[in-house]
Every structure is written in structure tokens, then in C-alpha cells.
LUMLUM-18560 format. One line per 4 residues: their letters; for each residue x, y, z of C-alpha. Coordinates in steps of 0.001 Angstrom, whole numbers, plus 500000, padded with zeros to 6 digits. Each point is the difference from the previous one (the first is absolute). Last residue first. Layout:
BEGIN
A) X/Y/Z | ... $
END
This chain:
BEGIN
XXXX) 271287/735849/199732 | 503975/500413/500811 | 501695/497117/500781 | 501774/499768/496279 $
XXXX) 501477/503377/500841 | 503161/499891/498030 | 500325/496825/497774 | 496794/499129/498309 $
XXXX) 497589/503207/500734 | 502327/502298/500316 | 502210/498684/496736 | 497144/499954/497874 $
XXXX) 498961/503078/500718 | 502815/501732/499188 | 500263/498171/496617 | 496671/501450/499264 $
XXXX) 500804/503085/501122 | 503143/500064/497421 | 497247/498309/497269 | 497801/503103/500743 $
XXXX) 503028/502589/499571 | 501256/497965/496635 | 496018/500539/498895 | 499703/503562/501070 $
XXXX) 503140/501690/498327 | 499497/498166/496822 | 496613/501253/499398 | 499974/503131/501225 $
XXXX) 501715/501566/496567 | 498298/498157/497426 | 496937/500889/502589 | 500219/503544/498649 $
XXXX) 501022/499417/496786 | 496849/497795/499499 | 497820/502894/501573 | 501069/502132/497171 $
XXXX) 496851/500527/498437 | 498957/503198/501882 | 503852/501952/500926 | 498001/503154/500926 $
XXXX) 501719/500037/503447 | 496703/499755/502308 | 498913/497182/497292 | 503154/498198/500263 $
XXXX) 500263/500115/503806 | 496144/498817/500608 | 500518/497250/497414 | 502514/498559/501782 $
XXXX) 497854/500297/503483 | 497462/498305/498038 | 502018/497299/498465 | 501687/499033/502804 $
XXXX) 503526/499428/499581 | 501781/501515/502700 | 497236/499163/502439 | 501519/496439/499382 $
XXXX) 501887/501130/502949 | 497302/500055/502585 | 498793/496463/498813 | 503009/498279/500477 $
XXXX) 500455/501782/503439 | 496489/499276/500869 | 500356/495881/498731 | 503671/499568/501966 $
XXXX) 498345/501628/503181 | 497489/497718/499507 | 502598/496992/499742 | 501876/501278/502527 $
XXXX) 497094/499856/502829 | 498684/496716/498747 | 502793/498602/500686 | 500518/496422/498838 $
XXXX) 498238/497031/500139 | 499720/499681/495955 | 496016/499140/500224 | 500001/503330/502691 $
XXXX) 502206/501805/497889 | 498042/499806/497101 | 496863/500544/501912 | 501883/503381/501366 $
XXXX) 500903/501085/495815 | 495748/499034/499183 | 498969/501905/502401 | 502357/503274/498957 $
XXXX) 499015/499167/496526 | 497056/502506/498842 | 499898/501701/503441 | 503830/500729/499557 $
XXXX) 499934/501214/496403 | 497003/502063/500141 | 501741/502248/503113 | 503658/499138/497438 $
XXXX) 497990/502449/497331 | 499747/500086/496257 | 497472/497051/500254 | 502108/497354/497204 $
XXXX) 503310/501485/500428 | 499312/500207/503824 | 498986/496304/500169 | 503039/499300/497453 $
XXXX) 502414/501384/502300 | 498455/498209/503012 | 500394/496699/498200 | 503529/500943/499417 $
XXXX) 500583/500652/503306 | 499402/496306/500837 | 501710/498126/497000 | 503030/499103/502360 $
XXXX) 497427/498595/502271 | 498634/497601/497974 | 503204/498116/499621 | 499539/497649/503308 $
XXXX) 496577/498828/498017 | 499488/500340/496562 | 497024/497798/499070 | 498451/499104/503422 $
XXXX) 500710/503482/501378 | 498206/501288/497058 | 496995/498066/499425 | 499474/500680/504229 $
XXXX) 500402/503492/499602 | 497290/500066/497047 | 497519/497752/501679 | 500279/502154/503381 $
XXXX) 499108/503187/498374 | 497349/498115/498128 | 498523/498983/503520 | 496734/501728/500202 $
XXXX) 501064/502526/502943 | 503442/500680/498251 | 498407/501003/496129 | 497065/501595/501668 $
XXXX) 502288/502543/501688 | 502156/500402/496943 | 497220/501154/497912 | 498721/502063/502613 $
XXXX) 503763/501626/500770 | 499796/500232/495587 | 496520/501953/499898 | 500953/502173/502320 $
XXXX) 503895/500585/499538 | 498478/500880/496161 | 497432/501925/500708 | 501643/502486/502478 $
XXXX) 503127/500405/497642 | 497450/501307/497016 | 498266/502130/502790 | 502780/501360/501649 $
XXXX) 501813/502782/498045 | 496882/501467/498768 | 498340/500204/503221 | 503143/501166/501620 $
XXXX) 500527/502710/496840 | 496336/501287/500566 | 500947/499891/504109 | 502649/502280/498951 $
XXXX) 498351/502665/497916 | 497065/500106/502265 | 502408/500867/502899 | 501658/502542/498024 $
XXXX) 497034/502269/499280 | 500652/501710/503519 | 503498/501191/499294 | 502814/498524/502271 $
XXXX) 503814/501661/499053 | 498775/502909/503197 | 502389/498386/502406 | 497254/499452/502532 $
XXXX) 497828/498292/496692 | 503297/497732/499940 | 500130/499436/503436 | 496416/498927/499500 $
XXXX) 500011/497660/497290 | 503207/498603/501515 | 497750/499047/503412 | 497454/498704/497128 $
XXXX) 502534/497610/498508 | 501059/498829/503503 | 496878/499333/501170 | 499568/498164/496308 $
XXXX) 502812/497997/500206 | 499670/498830/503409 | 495826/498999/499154 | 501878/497520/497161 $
XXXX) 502483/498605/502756 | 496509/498825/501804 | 499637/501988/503227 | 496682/501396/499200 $
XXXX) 498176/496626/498176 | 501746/497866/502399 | 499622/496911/496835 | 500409/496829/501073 $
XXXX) 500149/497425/497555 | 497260/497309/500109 | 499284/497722/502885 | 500065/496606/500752 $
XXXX) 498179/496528/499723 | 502783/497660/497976 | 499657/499489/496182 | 499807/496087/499061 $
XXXX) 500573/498235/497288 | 497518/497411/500068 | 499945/499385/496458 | 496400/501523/499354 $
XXXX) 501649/502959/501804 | 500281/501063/503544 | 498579/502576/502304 | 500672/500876/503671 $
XXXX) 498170/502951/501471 | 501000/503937/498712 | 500590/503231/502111 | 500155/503096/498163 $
XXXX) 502710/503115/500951 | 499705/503287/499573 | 500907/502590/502968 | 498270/502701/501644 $
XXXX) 502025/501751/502599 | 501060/497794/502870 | 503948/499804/498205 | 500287/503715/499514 $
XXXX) 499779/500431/503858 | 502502/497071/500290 | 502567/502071/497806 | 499879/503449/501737 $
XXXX) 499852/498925/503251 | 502967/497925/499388 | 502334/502520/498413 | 502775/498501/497861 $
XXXX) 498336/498395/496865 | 497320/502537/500018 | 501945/502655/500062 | 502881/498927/497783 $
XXXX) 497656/499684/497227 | 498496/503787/501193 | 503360/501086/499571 | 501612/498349/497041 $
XXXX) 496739/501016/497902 | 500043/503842/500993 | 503852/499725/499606 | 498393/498320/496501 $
XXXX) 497556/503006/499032 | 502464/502861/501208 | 502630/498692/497480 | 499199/503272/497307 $
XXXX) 500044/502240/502954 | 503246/498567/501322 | 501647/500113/496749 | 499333/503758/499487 $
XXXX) 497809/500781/497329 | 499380/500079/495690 | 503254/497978/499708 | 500035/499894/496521 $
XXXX) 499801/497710/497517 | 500171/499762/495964 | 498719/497127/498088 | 500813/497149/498221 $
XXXX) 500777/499079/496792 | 503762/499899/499386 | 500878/500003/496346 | 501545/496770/498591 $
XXXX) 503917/500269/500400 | 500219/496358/501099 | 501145/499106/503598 | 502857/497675/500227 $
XXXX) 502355/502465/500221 | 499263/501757/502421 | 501655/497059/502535 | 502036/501821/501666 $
XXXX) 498652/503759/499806 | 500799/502157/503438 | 502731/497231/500514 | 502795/501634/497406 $
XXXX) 499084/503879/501365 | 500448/498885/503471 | 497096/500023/502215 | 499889/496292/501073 $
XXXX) 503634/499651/502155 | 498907/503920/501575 | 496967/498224/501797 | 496961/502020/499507 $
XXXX) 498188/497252/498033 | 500625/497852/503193 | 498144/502227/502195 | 497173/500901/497540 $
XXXX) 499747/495863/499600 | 499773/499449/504035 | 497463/502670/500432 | 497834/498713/496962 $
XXXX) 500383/496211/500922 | 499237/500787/503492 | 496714/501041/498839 | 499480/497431/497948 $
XXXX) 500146/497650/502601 | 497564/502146/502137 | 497207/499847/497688 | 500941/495669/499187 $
XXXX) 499933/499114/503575 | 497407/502300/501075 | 496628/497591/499794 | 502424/496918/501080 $
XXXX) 500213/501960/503757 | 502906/498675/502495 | 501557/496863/498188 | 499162/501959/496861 $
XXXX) 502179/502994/501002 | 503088/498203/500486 | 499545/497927/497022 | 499439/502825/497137 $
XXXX) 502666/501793/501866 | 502832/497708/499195 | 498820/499483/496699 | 500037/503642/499154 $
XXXX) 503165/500550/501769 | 501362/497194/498370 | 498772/501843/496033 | 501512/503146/501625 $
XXXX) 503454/498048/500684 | 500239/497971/496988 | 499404/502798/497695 | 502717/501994/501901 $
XXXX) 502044/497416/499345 | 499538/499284/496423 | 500410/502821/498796 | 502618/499473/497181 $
XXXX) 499315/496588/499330 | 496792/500434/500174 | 500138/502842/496948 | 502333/497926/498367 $
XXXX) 497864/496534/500443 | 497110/501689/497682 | 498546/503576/500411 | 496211/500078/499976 $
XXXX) 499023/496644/500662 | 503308/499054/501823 | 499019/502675/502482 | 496154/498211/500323 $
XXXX) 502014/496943/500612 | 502216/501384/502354 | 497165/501163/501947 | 497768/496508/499760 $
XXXX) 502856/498360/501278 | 499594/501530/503189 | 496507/500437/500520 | 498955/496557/499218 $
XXXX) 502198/498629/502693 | 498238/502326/502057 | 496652/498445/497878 | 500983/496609/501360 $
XXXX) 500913/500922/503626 | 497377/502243/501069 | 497963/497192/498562 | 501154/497820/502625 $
XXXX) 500244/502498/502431 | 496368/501185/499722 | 498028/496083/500061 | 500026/499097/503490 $
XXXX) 499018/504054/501555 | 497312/499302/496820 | 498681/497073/500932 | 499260/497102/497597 $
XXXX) 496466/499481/498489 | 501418/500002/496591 | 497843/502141/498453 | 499576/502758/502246 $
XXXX) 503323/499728/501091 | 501115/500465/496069 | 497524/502602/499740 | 501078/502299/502557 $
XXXX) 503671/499985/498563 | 498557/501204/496949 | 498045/502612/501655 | 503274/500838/502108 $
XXXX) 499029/504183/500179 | 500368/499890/496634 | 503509/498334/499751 | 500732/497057/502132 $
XXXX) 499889/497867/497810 | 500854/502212/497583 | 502838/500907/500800 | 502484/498039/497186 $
XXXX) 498084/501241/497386 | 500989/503720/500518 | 503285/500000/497584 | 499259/497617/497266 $
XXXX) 497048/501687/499078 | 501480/503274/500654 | 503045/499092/497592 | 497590/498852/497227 $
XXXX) 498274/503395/499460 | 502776/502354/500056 | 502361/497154/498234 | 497033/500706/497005 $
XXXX) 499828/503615/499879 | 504024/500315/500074 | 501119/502304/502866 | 499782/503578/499889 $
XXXX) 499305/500876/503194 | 496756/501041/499015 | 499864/495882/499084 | 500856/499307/503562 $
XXXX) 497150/502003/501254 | 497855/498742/497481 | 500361/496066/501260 | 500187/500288/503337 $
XXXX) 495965/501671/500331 | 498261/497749/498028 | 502204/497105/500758 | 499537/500604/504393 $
XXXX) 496567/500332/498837 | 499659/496625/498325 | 497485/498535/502856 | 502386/500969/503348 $
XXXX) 498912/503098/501938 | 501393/500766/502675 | 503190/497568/500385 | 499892/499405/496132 $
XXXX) 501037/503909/500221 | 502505/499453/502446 | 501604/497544/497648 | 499876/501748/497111 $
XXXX) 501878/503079/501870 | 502540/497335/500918 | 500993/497671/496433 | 499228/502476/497153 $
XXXX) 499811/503106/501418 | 502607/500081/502584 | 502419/496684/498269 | 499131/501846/496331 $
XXXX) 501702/503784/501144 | 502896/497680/501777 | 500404/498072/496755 | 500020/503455/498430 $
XXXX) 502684/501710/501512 | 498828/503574/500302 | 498443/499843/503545 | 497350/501508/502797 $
XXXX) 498088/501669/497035 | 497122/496728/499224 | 499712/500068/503968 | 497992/502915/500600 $
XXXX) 498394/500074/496635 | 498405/496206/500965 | 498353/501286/503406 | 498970/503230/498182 $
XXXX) 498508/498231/497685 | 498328/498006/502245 | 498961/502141/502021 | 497915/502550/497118 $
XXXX) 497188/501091/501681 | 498083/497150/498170 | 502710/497587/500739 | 500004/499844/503796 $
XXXX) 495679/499417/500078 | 500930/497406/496691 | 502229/497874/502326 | 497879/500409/502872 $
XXXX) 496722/499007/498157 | 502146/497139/498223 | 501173/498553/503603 | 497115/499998/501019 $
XXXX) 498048/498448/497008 | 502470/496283/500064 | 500344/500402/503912 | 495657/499317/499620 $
XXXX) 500497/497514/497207 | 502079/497510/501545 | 497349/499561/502821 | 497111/500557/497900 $
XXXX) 501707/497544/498187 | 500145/497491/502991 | 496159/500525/500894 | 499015/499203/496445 $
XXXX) 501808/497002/499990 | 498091/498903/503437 | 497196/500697/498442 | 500951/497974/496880 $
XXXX) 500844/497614/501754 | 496360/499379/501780 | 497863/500352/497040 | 501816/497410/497816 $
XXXX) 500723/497244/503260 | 496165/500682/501036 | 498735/499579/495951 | 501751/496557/500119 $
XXXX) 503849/499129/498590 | 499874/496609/498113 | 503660/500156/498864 | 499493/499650/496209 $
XXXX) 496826/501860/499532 | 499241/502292/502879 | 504089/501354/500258 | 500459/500093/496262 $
XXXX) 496941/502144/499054 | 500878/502501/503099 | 504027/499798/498975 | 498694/500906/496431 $
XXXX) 498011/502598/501150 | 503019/501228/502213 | 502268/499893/496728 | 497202/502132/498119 $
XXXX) 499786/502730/503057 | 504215/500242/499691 | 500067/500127/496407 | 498070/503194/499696 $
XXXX) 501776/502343/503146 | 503469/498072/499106 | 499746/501790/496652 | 500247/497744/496543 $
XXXX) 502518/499753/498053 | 498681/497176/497722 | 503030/497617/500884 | 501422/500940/502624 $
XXXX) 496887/501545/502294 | 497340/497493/498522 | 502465/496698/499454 | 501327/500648/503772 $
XXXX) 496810/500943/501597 | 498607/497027/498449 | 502686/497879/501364 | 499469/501018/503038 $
XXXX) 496734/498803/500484 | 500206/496812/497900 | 503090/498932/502929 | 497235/497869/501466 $
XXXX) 498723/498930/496921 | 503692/498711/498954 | 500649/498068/503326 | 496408/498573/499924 $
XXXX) 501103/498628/496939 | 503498/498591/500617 | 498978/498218/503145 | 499355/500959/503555 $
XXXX) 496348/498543/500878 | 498745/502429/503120 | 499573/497378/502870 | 496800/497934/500713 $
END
């Protein structure tokens, strides 16, 4: 007996997100409290309308909980060594080092707003590269709400790779496909992603004069970006985003140096645009050298580099303990069937997340070396961790379970299969947007991809197309809708006193990330119907 696809199973089986969607949107509730009601809902739905069994229920969601101990661990190491470089002051440093490399202001926006953003979603991701953007470029005296907006727009584009490549961890996780497979593709997307993203975060603050004006040397840091962002995730995802932004710092205090972009007309194209509200930000100073203040992430390039590179190194890592949970074959009243396997494996000391925190404790003790370490410090930072990473650590939890019983009781496969018999060859187009509204919806593109990164590949599969693009498609969609996220909005109007202007906020976003989803979209479209229609 096969699952019955009709119009009400297809409505109960999208009941799960559709709560999160009427609690989050409509009654503004957190991810961390609708996620545990949607994966109720999803438990209630799964027994009574697609005769799941108390084996199918127990067994997902232990292999859910294994996958978002998986997301979770990179999630709290790369806040420990975010908040280990912060407390002595890093960060600031980092940001005060590059804020007075340049007068012209679209080249003071592209290295805070667009490249120091992006290195900061590349260690730390979850609204800190907004936290931290946003009142640096208001103490430069741009307008409170384009100091908020143009971060958004500016670091959305790497998060897939971002956080040590959570989200990018999540998408293989739920999707089954293999990473090596998988990076290119999405390279691809959220390069794509990169570049448009930069002139529109320019065109935020300044309007066509201030692109037309730079528009070259925002094309060639934005490239550079992109370029990078793909080089480096064919080799190691986990970096692609860190080391991106990197480049996009070097390459940005190059071009801002340029003599074409430091003449008294260029310093200000586009000033006009701003308002003359009052600037609230806040003062920085470089408090240390550079190199001290970086110590943290050459500590992290290093020992990454390490144990990609030295074979010893990496297979002695590899018989340490590791978590993984074995599982026979189960099936549903319906007979739909879950394969014998194994749950995600988790090397519990050469895990990204154990990376992070070597590497946050090797800065911990340069920095004590250096004498900028005090001894109360470390409970100051793992109080911000714990604060940090509870509310996000409930709701990847309780939505990777949700999604896991969704797929292993067949609603996942109910709701692609509505779909591709509805709107068939045009599906794809919509792709990205369906990641943008997962990360509207969760606040993050991890949440995005386990919520519909099975249902995107069963798509495909009903379509006969790629599988492989149309992820990618979903974690680009989804990394970009990072833009407008509630909670990461929220974060940059609350850390720039602007409460209650949320709506100006995403007035801005808005525009900027539904013409870049529809240009993925399109993209999409055309690789998986014209360009690479052998690819699976």
C-alpha cells in the first residue's frame, strides 16, 4: 500500500511548516519556541496520517539528534573563538585596522560592509557579522539604518560556507549527497551571489551614481571574493567563506589606495543619499597590533591545514572516539521504507567544531603570552557562548528532528511529489526562493536546508534532474535570505538603538533579495534544462 498523494495529505504534510510560518510571521514568535511546536506537530502528523510506529518515531529522532549535535558542535566553536578574540579586544582591532585604510566611502562600506562581514560569517556566522558591521559603519558616520541593511545584504552570500560550512554541512546532511559532489555547485550559486550582492549593498547606500562611479573596483573585490570562495571550497568547505573574506580585505585596501578612488569628487559619490540623522555607533581603536588581534584564526588556518595535509595527523584523529548509531530497516504503516544504516558521524576530536576550539585556546594562550589575557576572561566568554547558543541550539534541534521524521515517514516525499505534479518544469525557478523563506522563517540557511534540502533532491528526483544543482540552488537560496531574517535583523537594530524599525530594515533587503533569488532561479533553470541536463 503506497502513501495516498492527494490534496489532504499534501496540506498535513506541509502542517509542520506552516505552523512555523503562522507562529514566527505572524505572532513573532522565536525559532527556539516555534521550532519544538512544529516538531510536535510533525510527531502528531507522522503517527496519525502516515501510520509512522513508535520504532520509525524513536529511531529519527536519534538520528536527528546526532545531525544537530553535528551542526551544533561548529555552531559553539566557532562562538568560543569568536568571543576568546573579542574579549581582549580582536575584533575591534580587526575592524579599526581596516575602517582607516580609505576616505571614499563606498570603499570604507565594500571593507566593512561587504569583506570584514564576510570573514566574520566565516568564524562566527549567527548575526555576528551584523552586530559587529553594523556600528562600525555607523562610527563612520553612515546613516543608522543603511549601517544595518548594507551588512545584511553584504555577508549573506557566504553563508554556506560561512561558520566553519555549518550550513553547507546541513545541506549534505540532509540531502544525502556528497559533499566533494555538492561544493562546486554551490560554490557557484552563492559566487554568483557574491557579486551582485556587492553592487547591491552599494546601490543600498549610494544609488546607481555611486556604482557608476566605482564600479570597477567593486567588481573586482566582489570577483575576488567569488573567485576565492570556490577555490578554497573545492579544497576545504570549512575555510571557504574565512579565507574569502580575507582576500576581500587585502584586495579592497589595495583598490581603496588606487589614486582613480581618492580624489576629493570620489571620496563621497553617492553621500547623498544618506540622511543627516545622527550616527549611532561607536568609537574603535586598534587596542594591538593586527597580528596579535588575528592570532586566533592563523591559529585556526594552521591546525585546519594540519590535519587536512599531514596524514599522521588526520588518521590519528580519525581512531579517536567517534559518534555514530547504527539502525536496522524500518518502514511505515504505508510501507515506506527507511534503509538499515547509520547515523551521522561525528569524530568527536577532529570534528570542525574541536578545530575551532584548539584554535581558540592556542589564541587564549598567545594572548595570555602577550599579557591582553586576564584570568576572569575565560568565564566571561564561555557565559557569552552559552548565551549566544542556547536559543540557536534549540531551534536547529528541534527543527533537524522535525525534518528527520518528516523524510523517514514520507511527508517529505508527499509534499515534493504535490509539487512536481502541479508545477513541474517551472519548479525550479522558485527553488531559491524556498530557501529564502526557510531562512526567513528559522533565521538561519543550517534550519533552512534540513527543513527543505530533502524535499529540493525529491523534487529533482520526480523532475529527473540534478539533484546536485537543485541543492545547491536550495543552500544558496537559503544563504541569502539571511538578509532578511528576522533575528539577525533584529540583532542590528537593537545593537544600533533603532528598536521598532525592523520594517525599515527589511524595506531595504527586501528588494535586493527577491530579484537576486529569481536571478538564481533563472540560473537554475537553465543548468538543469539546457546546460548540464546529464548531470544527477
Amino acid at each position: 500500500m503506497e502513501i495516498p498523494v492527494n490534496f489532504f495529505t499534501w496540506i498535513l504534510a506541509l502542517s509542520p511548516i506552516l505552523v512555523i510560518l503562522i507562529l514566527m510571521v505572524g505572532y513573532k514568535w522565536s525559532a527556539a519556541k516555534a521550532g519544538p511546536v512544529s516538531w510536535f506537530v510533525a510527531l502528531i502528523v507522522s503517527i496519525a496520517v502516515f501510520k509512522a510506529d513508535f520504532k520509525l518515531l524513536a529511531f529519527s529522532n536519534a538520528k536527528g539528534m546526532v545531525m544537530a549535535f553535528y551542526v551544533l558542535y561548529i555552531i559553539w566553536g566557532a562562538l568560543f573563538i569568536y568571543h576568546v578574540v573579542d574579549e581582549v579586544g580582536g575584533i575591534e582591532t580587526i575592524g579599526a585596522t581596516f575602517m582607516h585604510m580609505t576616505r571614499n566611502r563606498v570603499f570604507q562600506l565594500m571593507m566593512i560592509g561587504v569583506a570584514f562581514v564576510t570573514f566574520l560569517q566565516g568564524v562566527a556566522g549567527f548575526g555576528v557579522p551584523v552586530a559587529v558591521g553594523a556600528p562600525l559603519l555607523a562610527g563612520l558616520g553612515f546613516d543608522p539604518v543603511i549601517a544595518v541593511a548594507v551588512p545584511l545584504i553584504g555577508h549573506s552570500w557566504s553563508v554556506t560556507f560561512g561558520d566553519m560550512a555549518s550550513s553547507f554541512a546541513s545541506i549534505q546532511k540532509a540531502t544525502g549527497l556528497n559533499g566533494a559532489d555538492l561544493a562546486p555547485w554551490a560554490a557557484t550559486f552563492t559566487g554568483l551571489a557574491g557579486l551582485f550582492g556587492a553592487f547591491f549593498a552599494v546601490h543600498c547606500f549610494g544609488g546607481f551614481k555611486a556604482i557608476k562611479q566605482n564600479w570597477l573596483g567593486i567588481f573586482i573585490i566582489a570577483l575576488s571574493m567569488s573567485i576565492t570562495q570556490f577555490l578554497v571550497a573545492l579544497w576545504e568547505p570549512t575555510l571557504a567563506t574565512f579565507i574569502a573574506g580575507i582576500v576581500g580585505m587585502i584586495v579592497t585596501a589595495v583598490i581603496a589606495k588606487l589614486p582613480m578612488y581618492n580624489t576629493p569628487e570620489m571620496q563621497y559619490a553617492g553621500e547623498a543619499a544618506t540622511t543627516a540623522e545622527a550616527p549611532v555607533g561607536k568609537t574603535v581603536t586598534a587596542r594591538m597590533g593586527f597580528n596579535l588581534a588575528f592570532a586566533a584564526y592563523y591559529a585556526l588556518i594552521i591546525i585546519v591545514a594540519a590535519v587536512e595535509f599531514i596524514s599522521p595527523l588526520s588518521n590519528f584523529l580519525k581512531r579517536l572516539p567517534t559518534l555514530v548509531l547504527k539502525f536496522d530497516k524500518y518502514a511505515t504503516g504505508y510501507n515506506w521504507v527507511t534503509q538499515a544504516g547509520s547515523s551521522t558521524s561525528v569524530a568527536l576530536f577532529g570534528h570542525p567544531g574541536a578545530l575551532l576550539i584548539y584554535a581558540g585556546i592556542v589564541g587564549i594562550i598567545i594572548y595570555a603570552a602577550a599579557g591582553v589575557w586576564k584570568g576572569e576572561y575565560l568565564g566571561k566568554v564561555l557565559n557569552k557562548v552559552v548565551k549566544d547558543g542556547v536559543n540557536s541550539s534549540i531551534a536547529t534541534t528541534s527543527m533537524v528532528l522535525m525534518a528527520f521524521m518528516m523524510v523517514e515517514s514520507g511527508m517529505t516525499f508527499t509534499l515534493a511529489k504535490g509539487v512536481a505534479n502541479t508545477l513541474g518544469m517551472i519548479y525550479p525557478i522558485l527553488t531559491p526562493l524556498v530557501g529564502v523563506l526557510g531562512a526567513f522563517m528559522t533565521g538561519s540557511n543550517t534550519n533552512s536546508n534540513v527543513m527543505f534540502g530533502a524535499f529540493q533532491t525529491q523534487v529533482a528526483k520526480l523532475l529527473g534532474v540534478s539533484t546536485l544543482i537543485m541543492a545547491a540552488a536550495q543552500t544558496a537560496g537559503g544563504s541569502i535570505g539571511s538578509m532578511l531574517a528576522p533575528a539577525k535583523v533584529i540583532v542590528g537594530t537593537s545593537t544600533m538603538g533603532l528598536t521598532g524599525r525592523e520594517g525599515e530594515v527589511i524595506g531595504k533587503t527586501l528588494k535586493y533579495c527577491v530579484i537576486l533569488a529569481l536571478l538564481l532561479g533563472i540560473l537554475a533553470w537553465l543548468m538543469l534544462f539546457i546546460f548540464f541536463r546529464h548531470i544527477y
